[in-house]
C-alpha positions as CSV (number, residue, x, y, z in Angstrom):
1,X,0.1,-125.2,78.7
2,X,-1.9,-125.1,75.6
3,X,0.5,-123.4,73.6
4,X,3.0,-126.2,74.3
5,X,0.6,-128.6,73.4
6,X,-0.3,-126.9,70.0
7,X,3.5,-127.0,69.1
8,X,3.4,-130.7,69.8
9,X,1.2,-131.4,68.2
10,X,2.6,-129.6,65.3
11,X,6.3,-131.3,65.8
12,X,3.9,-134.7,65.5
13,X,2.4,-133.6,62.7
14,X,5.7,-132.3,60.8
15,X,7.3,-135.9,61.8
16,X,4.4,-138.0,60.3
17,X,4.7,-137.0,57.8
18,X,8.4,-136.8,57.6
19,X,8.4,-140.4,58.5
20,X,5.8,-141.3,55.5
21,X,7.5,-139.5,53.0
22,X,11.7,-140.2,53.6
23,X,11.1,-143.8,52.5
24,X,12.2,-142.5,49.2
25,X,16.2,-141.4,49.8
26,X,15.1,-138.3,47.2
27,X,12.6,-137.0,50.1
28,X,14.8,-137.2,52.9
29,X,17.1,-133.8,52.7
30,X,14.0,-132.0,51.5
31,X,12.1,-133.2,54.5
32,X,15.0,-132.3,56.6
33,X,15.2,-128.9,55.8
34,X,11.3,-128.5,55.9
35,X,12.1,-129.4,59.6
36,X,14.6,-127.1,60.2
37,X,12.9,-124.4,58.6
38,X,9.2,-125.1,60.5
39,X,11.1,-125.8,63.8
40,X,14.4,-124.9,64.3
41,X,14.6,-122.4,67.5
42,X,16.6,-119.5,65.4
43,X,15.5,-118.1,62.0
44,X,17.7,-119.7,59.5
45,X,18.9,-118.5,55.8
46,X,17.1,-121.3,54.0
47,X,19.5,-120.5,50.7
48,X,22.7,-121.2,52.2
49,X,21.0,-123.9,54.3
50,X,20.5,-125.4,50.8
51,X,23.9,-124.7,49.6
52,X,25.6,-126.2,52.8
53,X,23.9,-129.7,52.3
54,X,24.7,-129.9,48.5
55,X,28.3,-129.0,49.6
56,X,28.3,-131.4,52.3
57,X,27.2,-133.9,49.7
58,X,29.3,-133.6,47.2
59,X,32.9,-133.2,49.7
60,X,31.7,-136.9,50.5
61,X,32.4,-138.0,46.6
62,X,35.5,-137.2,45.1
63,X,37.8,-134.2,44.9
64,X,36.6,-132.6,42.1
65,X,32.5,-133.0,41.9
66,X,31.4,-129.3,43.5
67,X,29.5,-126.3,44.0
68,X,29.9,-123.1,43.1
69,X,27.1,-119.9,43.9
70,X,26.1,-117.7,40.7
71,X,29.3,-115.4,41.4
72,X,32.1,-118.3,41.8
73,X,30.6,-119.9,38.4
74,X,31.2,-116.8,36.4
75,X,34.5,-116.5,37.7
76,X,35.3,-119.8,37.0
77,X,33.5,-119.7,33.6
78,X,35.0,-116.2,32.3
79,X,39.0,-117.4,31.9
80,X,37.9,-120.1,29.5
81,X,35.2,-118.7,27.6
82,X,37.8,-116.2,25.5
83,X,36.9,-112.5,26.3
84,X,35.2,-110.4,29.5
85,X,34.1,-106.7,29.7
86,X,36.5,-104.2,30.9
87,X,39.3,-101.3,30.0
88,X,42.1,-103.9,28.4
89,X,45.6,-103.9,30.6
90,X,47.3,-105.9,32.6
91,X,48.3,-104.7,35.7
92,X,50.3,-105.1,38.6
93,X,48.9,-104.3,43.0
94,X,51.9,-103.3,45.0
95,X,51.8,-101.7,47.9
96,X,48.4,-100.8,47.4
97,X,49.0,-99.1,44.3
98,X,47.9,-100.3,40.9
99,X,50.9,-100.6,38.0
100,X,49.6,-100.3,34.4
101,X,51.8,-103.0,32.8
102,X,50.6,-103.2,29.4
103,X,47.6,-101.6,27.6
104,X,46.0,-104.7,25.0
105,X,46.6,-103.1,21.4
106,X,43.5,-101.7,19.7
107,X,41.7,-102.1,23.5
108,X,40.0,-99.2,25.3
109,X,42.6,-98.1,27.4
110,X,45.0,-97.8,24.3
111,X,42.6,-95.8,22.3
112,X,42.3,-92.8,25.1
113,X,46.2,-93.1,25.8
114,X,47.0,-94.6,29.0
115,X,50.5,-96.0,28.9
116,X,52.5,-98.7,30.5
117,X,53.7,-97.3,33.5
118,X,50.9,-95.3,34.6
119,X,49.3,-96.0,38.4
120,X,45.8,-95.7,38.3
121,X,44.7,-94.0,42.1
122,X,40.9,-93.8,41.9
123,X,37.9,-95.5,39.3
124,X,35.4,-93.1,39.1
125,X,34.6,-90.8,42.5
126,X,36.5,-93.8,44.9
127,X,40.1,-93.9,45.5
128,X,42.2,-96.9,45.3
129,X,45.1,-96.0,45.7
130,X,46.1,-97.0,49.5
131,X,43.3,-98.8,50.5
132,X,44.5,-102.6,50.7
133,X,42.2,-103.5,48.2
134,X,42.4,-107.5,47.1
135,X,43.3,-108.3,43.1
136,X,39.6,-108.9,42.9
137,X,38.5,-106.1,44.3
138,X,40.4,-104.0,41.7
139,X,39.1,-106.1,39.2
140,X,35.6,-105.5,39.7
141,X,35.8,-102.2,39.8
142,X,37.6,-101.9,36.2
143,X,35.2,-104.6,34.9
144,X,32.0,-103.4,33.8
145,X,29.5,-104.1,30.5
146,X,30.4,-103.5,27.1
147,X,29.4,-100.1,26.5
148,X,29.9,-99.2,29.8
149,X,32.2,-95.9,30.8
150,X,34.3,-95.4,33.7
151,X,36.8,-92.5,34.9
152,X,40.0,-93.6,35.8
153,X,42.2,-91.1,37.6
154,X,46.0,-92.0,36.9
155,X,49.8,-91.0,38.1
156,X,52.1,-90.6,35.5
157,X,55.7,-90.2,36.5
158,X,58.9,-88.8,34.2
159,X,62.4,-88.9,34.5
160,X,62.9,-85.4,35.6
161,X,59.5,-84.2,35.9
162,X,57.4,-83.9,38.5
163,X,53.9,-86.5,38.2
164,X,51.2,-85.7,36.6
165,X,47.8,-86.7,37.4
166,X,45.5,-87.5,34.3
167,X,42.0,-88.0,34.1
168,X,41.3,-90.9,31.1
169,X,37.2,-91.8,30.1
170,X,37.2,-95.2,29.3
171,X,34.4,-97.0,27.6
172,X,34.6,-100.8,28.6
173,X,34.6,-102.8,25.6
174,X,35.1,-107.0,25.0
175,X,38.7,-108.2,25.9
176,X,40.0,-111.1,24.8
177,X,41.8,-113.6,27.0
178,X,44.3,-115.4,25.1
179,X,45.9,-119.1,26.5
180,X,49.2,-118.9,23.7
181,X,51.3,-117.4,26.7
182,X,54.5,-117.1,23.9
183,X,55.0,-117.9,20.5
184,X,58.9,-117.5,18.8
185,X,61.7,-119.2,17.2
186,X,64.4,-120.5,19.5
187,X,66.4,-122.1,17.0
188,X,66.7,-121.7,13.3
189,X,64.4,-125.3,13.1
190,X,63.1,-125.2,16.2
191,X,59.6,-123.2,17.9
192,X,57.9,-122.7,21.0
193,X,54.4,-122.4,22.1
194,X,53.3,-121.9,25.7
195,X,49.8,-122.5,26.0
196,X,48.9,-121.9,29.8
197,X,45.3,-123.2,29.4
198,X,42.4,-124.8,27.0
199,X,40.0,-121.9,26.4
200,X,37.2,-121.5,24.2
201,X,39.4,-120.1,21.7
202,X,42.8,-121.9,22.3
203,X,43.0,-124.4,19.2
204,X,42.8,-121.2,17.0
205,X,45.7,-119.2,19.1
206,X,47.7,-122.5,19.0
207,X,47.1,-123.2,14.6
208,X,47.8,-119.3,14.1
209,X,50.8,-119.6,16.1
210,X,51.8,-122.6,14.5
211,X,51.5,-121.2,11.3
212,X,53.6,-118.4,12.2
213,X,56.3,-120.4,13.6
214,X,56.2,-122.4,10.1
215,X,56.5,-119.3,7.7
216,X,59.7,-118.5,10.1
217,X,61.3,-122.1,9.3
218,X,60.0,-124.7,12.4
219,X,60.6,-128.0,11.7
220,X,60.7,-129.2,15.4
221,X,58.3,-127.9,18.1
222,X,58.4,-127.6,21.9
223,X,54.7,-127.3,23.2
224,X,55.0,-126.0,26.8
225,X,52.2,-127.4,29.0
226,X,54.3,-126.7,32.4
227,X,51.5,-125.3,35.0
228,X,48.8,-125.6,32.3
229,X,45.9,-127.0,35.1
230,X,43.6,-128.0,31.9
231,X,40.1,-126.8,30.7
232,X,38.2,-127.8,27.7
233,X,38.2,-131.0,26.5
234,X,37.4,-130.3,23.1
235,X,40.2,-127.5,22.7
236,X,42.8,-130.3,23.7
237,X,41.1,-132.7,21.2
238,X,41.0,-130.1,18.4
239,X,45.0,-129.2,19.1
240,X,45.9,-132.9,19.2
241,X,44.0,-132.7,15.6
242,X,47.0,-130.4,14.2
243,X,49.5,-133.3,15.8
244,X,48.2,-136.7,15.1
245,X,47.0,-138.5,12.0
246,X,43.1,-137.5,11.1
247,X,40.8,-140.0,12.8
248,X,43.2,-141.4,15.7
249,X,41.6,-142.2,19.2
250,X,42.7,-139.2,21.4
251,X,41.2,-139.8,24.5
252,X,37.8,-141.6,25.6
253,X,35.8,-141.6,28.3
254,X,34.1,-144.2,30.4
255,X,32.2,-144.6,34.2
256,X,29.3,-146.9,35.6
257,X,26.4,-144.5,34.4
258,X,28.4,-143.2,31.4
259,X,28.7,-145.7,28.2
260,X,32.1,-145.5,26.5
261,X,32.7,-142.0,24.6
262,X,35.7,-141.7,21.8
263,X,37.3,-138.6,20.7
264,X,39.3,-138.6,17.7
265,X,41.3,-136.4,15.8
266,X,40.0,-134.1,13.1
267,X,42.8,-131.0,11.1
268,X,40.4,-128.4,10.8
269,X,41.2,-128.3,7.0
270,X,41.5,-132.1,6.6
271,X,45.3,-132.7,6.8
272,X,47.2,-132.1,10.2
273,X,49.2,-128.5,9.9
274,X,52.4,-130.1,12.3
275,X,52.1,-134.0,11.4
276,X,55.6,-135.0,11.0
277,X,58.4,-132.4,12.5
278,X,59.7,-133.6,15.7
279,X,57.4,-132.6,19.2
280,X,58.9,-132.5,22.8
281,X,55.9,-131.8,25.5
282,X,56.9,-130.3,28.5
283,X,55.0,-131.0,31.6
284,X,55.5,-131.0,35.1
285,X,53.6,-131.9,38.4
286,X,50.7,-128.6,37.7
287,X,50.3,-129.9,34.5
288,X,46.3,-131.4,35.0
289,X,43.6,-132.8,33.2
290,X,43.2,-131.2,29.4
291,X,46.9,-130.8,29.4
292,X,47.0,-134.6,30.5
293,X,45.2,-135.4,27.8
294,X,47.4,-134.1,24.9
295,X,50.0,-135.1,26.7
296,X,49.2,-139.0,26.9
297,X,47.9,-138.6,23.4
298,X,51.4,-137.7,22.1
299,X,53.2,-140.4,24.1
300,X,50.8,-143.2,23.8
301,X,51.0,-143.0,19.6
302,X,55.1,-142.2,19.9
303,X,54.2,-138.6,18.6
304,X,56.6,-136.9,20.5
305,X,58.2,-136.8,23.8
306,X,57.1,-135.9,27.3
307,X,59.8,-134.0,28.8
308,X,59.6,-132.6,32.7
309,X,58.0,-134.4,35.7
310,X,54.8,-136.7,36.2
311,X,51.6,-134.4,35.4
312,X,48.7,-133.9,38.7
313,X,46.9,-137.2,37.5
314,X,43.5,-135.4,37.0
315,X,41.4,-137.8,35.0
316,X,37.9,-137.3,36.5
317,X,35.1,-135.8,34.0
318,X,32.7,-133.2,35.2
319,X,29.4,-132.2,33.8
320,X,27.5,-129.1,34.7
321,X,24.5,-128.7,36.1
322,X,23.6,-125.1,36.2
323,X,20.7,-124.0,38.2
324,X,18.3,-121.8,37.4
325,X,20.1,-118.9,39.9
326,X,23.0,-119.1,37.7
327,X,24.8,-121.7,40.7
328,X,26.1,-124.9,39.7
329,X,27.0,-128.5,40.2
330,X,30.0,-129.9,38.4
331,X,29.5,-133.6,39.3
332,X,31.9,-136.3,38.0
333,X,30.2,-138.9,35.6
334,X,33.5,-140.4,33.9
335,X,37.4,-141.3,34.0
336,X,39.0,-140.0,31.5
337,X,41.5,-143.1,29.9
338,X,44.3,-142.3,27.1
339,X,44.5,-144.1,23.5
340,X,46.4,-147.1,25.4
341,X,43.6,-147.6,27.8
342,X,45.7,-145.8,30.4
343,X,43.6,-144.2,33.5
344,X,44.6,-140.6,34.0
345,X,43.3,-140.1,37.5
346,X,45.6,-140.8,40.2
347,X,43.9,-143.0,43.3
348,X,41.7,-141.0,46.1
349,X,39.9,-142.0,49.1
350,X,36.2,-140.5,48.9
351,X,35.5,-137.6,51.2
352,X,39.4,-137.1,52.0
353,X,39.7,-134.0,50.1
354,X,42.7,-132.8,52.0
355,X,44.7,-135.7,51.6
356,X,44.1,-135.4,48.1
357,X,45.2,-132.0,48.1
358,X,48.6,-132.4,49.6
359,X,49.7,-134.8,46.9
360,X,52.0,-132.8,45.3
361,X,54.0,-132.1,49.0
362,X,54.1,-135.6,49.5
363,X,55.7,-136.4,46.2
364,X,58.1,-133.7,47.3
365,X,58.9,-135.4,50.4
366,X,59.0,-139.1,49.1
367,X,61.6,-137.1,46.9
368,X,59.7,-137.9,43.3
369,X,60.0,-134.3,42.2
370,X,64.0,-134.6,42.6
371,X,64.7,-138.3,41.8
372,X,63.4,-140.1,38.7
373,X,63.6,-143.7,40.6
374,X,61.5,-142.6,43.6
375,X,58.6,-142.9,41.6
376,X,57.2,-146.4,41.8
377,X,55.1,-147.9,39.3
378,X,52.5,-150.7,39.7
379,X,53.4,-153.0,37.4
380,X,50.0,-154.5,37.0
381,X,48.9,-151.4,35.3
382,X,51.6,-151.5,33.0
383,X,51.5,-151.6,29.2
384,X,53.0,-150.5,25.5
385,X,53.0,-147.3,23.4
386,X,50.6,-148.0,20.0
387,X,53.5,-147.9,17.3
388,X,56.7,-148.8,19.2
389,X,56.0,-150.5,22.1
390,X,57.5,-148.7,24.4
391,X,56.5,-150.0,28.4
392,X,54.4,-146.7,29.9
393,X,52.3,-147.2,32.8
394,X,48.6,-146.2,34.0
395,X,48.0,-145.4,37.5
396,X,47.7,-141.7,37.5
397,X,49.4,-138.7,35.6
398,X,51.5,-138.9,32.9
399,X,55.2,-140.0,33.3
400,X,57.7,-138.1,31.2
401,X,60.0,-139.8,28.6
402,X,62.7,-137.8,29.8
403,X,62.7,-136.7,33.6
404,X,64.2,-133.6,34.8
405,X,64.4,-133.0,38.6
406,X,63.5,-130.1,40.5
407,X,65.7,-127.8,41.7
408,X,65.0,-126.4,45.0
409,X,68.6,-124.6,45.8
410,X,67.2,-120.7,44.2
411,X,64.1,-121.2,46.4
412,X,66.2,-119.9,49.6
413,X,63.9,-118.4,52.7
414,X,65.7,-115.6,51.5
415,X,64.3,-115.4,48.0
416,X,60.5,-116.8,49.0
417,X,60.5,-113.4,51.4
418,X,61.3,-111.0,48.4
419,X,58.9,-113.0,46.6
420,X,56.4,-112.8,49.5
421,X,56.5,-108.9,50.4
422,X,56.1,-108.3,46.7
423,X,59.8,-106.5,46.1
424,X,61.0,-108.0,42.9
425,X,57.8,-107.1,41.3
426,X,58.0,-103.7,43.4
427,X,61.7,-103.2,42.2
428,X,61.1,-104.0,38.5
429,X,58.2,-101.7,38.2
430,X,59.9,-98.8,39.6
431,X,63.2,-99.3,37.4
432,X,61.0,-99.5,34.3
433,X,59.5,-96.1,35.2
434,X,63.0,-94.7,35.5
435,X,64.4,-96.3,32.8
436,X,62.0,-97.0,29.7
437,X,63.3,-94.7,27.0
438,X,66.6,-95.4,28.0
439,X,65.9,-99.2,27.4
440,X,64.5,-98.5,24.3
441,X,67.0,-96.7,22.6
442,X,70.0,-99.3,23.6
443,X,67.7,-102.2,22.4
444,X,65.3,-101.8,19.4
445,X,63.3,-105.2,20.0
446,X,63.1,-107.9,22.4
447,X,65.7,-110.0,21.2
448,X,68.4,-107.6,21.2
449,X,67.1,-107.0,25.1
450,X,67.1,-110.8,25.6
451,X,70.2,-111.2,24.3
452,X,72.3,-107.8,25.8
453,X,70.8,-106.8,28.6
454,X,72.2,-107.8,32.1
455,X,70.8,-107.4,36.0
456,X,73.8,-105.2,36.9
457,X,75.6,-105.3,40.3
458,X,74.3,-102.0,41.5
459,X,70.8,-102.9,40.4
460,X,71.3,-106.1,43.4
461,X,72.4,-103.7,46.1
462,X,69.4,-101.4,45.5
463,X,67.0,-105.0,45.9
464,X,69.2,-105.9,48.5
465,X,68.4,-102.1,50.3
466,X,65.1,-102.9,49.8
467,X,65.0,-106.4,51.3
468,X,66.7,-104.2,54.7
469,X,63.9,-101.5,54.5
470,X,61.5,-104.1,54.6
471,X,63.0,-106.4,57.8
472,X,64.4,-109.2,55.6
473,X,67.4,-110.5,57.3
474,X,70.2,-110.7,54.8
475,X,72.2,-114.2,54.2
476,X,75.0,-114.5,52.2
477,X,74.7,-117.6,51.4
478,X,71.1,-117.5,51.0
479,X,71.7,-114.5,48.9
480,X,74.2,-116.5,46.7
481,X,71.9,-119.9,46.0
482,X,68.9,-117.2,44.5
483,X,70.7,-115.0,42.6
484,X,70.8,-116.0,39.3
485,X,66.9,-116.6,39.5
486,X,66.8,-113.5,40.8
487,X,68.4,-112.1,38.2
488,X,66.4,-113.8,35.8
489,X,63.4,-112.7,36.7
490,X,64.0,-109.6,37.7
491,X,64.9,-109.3,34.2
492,X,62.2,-111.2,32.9
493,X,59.9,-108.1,34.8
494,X,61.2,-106.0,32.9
495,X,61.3,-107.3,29.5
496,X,57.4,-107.8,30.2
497,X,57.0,-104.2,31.0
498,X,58.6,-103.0,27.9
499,X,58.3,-105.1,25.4
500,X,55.2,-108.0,25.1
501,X,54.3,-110.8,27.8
502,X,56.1,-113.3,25.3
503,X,59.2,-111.6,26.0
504,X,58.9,-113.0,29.9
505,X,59.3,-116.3,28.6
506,X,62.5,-116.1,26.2
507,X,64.0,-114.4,29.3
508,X,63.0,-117.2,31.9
509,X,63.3,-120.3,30.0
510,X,67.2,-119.2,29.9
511,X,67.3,-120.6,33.5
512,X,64.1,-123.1,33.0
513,X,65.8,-126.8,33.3
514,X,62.7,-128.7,31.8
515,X,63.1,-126.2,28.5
516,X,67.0,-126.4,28.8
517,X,66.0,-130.6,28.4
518,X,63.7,-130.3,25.8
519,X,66.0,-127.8,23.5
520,X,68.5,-130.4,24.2
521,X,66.5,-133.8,23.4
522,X,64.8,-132.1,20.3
523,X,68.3,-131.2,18.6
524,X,70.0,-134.3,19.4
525,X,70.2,-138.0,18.4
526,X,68.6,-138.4,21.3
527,X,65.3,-137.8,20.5
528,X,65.1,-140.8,17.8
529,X,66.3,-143.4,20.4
530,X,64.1,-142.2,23.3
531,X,61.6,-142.4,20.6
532,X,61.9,-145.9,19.4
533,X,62.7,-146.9,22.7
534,X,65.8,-148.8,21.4
């Protein structure tokens, strides 16, 4: 009896004082989990007890403010901030196996001679090979500090020869991670630059390759911002610099506890290196947030086109808020609104993350993603680009000057299960390995590839054997509707493999529609009309 009455007494005490103290909204979680921690009838883990409320909090705002532990905010940080630690390839996990694609020049893998090709089966003493290890998994165990040394134990495999296994000592070094996916001609007058986000170091990649692209002849430039789900403001600000006329509002920002902020543009040598040529954007629904920015940039001053779909409509700006644990808060203080005053951010109902989420199915069910006039614009939010007047409208995303539907009829169930179990990639790899030198020899560079090489009949039976193998049910007309993505992909693989990653693109965007539209518009009378809006 006098034990319960000492914890009474001490749930009394711990709820004076609770209820002195939560006047102020600022004391009331850390009262709460005092509480919980004193009297709770379990033992609790007071960290993620922490974690869970500031979660809980901030799922209650809007989609975007979060929190992410010390681990999730490196791996968010490390794509963006232009280089990690670790052995330089790019590889490939099929079937438990991991591919060597491509060894970074001048990287540490290149230097002790691993070659595309190669499987690596154990890092260190531990195998890999077969043990249903994630992407991440692998990843952690190649990535290590600069300095660092690791043993990799690789399968290298011959035409005609049996494998050979091949012990490599790798010291990791700094790898950079470039956002200029592709860079070439496609045209005599005409580039392309895919830029698949804004990194630390993406305005650089982007002048170099525009420079490049200008010694070759470019006049007119497609900037491909398809999938490109943003990142840093200020590499989108300093790209738009090399665009638009020095000292031209690019984007500001704006929200109730944040005063008005302008960005403007500024050539890093004084004078814009691509003022004048003609400029098609191409952007589709994935296209978010820093890439929405350049985007409504160009349109709103009648820089250039927008070719493709409406972009995500992510106009919300986060500021970090590390933590002394290395966590972090990325809490939304702003909207971010384009030269014309347009609101990027498409509308949201606090705390309904999900809703939010499935945006981009519903526009595909409303039919927006096929059909330029199921789009419906609120004509309230309407208003004119900054040199010609032509009617744009805020609202959320960016609308495209010229729309291009998508096209759903390659994506058969047949296709999304080849995708799915991995057996394009799995086939590609394995007629690389067979075929390399033979490649080689019939096609000295990637253009003579791109431009001769063909996904041969026999080469779809053997997918087609595999698809059986692996319990995919074969239909034929199923079959027919994905095969000449099929083909270009598989072909696209292969390029990748042999050649550079570039080489992926000049393959694929033979069969991309929203490139097929932009070449088109670019080169055409077209382009002056759509631009004057006359």
């Amino acid at each position: 009896m006098r034990k319960l009455l000492i914890v009474a007494a001490a749930v009394a005490a711990v709820c004076a004082v609770v209820a002195q103290k939560v006047q102020n909204p600022l004391n009331k979680l850390r009262y709460a989990e005092s509480a919980i921690k004193q009297l709770y009838v379990d033992t609790v883990d007071e960290d993620k007890l922490v974690e869970d409320a500031i979660r809980g909090m901030l799922e209650k705002l809007d989609p975007h403010s979060s929190y992410s532990t010390p681990e999730e905010t490196r791996e968010l940080n490390e794509p963006l901030e232009g280089n990690f630690s670790g052995i330089g390839i790019s590889y490939n996990l099929i079937t438990d196996t991991v591919y060597v694609i491509q060894t970074i020049g001048g990287g540490p893998s290149e230097k002790v001679g691993i070659l595309p090709g190669d499987r690596i089966i154990a890092v260190n003493d531990s195998s890999i090979a077969g043990q249903k290890y994630k992407t991440s998994d692998v990843s952690k165990r190649l990535r290590g500090p600069k300095g660092s040394q690791v043993v990799l134990t690789t399968l290298r495999s011959e035409p005609g020869r049996a494998a050979d296994t091949i012990k490599f000592h790798v010291t990791r070094d700094d790898i950079p991670i470039y956002s200029v996916d592709a860079s070439y001609m496609v045209s005599p007058e005409t580039g392309y630059i895919a830029v698949n986000k804004f990194a630390a170091e993406t305005a650089n990649e982007f002048r170099e390759a525009l420079r490049g692209l200008q010694k070759k002849g470019m006049k007119n430039l497609i900037l491909d911002l398809t999938d490109n789900t943003g990142g840093y403001l200020h590499s989108s600000v300093d790209m738009l610099g090399e665009l638009l006329d020095d000292g031209r509002l690019v984007v500001y920002t704006e929200g109730v506890n944040s005063e008005r902020r302008d960005f403007k543009a500024r050539a890093s040598k004084g004078k814009p290196l691509f003022a004048d040529g003609r400029l098609v954007v191409m952007a589709n629904q994935y296209s978010a947030s820093a890439a929405e920015i350049m985007s409504g940039a160009v349109q709103d001053w009648d820089r250039g086109l927008i070719v493709g779909r409406r972009t995500y409509g992510k106009g919300l700006v986060q500021r970090p808020i590390p933590f002394p644990d290395g966590s972090m808060i990325r809490l939304t203080t702003a909207h971010y609104y384009t030269p014309a005053g347009r609101d990027i951010q498409k509308p949201y109902e606090k705390g309904a993350a999900d809703a939010y989420r499935d945006d981009i199915s519903e526009r595909f069910n409303h039919g927006e993603l096929m059909h330029a006039d199921s789009t419906h614009y609120d004509e309230k939010l309407r208003t004119s680009t900054l040199l010609h007047g032509r009617k744009i409208y805020g609202g959320g995303g960016i609308s495209p000057d010229c729309f291009v539907p998508l096209d759903t009829m390659p994506l058969s169930r047949y296709y999304r299960e080849l995708t799915a179990k991995g057996l394009i990639i799995k086939y590609s790899v394995n007629y690389v390995d067979s075929h390399r030198k033979e490649i080689k020899k019939l096609y000295k560079d990637d253009n003579k590839f791109v431009s001769g090489f063909e996904v041969s009949p026999v080469m779809l039976d053997e997918i087609k054997a595999m698809a059986d193998k692996a319990g995919i049910k074969f239909d034929q007309k199923e079959y027919d509707r994905c095969v000449p993505l099929l083909k270009t992909v598989v072909k696209g693989l292969i390029s990748r493999d042999i050649y550079e990653n570039q080489t992926y693109d000049k393959v694929y965007n033979s069969h991309n529609d929203i490139f097929r539209e932009a070449l088109r518009v670019i080169e055409s009378e077209d382009y002056d009309k759509l631009l004057s809006g006359k």
